[in-house]
N, C-alpha and C positions, 0 to 999 in steps of 0.2 A: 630502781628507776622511779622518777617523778609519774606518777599515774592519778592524777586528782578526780578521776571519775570511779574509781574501780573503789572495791569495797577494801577494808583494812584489815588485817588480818589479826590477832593473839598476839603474836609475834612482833607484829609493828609497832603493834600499840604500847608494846612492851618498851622498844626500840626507840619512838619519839618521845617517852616519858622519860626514859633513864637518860637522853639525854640533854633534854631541857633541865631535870633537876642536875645534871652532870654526877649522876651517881656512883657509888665508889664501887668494886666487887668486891662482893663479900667473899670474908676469910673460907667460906666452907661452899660446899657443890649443893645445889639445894634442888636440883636435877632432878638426881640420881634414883627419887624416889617415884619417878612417874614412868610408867610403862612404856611411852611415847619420846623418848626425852629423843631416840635417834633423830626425830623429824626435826627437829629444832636447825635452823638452819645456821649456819657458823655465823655468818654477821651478825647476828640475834642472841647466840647464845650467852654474852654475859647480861644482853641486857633482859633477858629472858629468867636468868639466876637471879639477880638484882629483886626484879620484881618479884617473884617468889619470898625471895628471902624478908621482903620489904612490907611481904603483906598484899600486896598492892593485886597480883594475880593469884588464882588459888586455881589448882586441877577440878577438872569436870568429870567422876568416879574414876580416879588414881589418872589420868589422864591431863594432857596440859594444850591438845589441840592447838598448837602452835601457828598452825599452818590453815585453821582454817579460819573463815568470816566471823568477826567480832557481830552479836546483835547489839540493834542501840541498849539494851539491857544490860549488857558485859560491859556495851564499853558506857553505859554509869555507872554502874558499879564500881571498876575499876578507875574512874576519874574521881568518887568519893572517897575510896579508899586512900587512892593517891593525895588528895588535898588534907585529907585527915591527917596525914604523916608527919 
């Protein structure tokens, strides 16, 4: 749902990048290696993989905190990373 007040989540932001770049899914599960992958919620999940595989997000100790609030720190980070690509 359109919520333009509420904060953005991991996930989201995963979600609006993969697909403004329209990005592909990659051939392999890039998941699978984080303890948390269950929370990942379905609509997110390839664009959740994508970013991993991309670089673009990286786990917070073996963790991928999908689900919760990006700070403005994550989400520069993650906006560098992405433009770098």
């Amino acid at each position: 749902s359109f919520a333009p007040d509420e904060p953005v989540t991991r996930e989201q932001i995963a979600a609006i990048l993969f697909r403004y770049a329209k990005g592909e899914q990659p051939k392999m599960n890039r998941l699978a290696a984080f303890e948390d992958v269950g929370s990942v919620s379905a609509y997110a999940r390839d664009a959740v993989n994508w970013a991993v595989d991309q670089g673009v997000i990286n786990g917070m100790d073996g963790r991928l905190a999908p689900t919760e609030s990006a700070t403005r720190a994550q989400i520069a980070t993650i906006l560098a990373r992405f433009l770098t690509k």
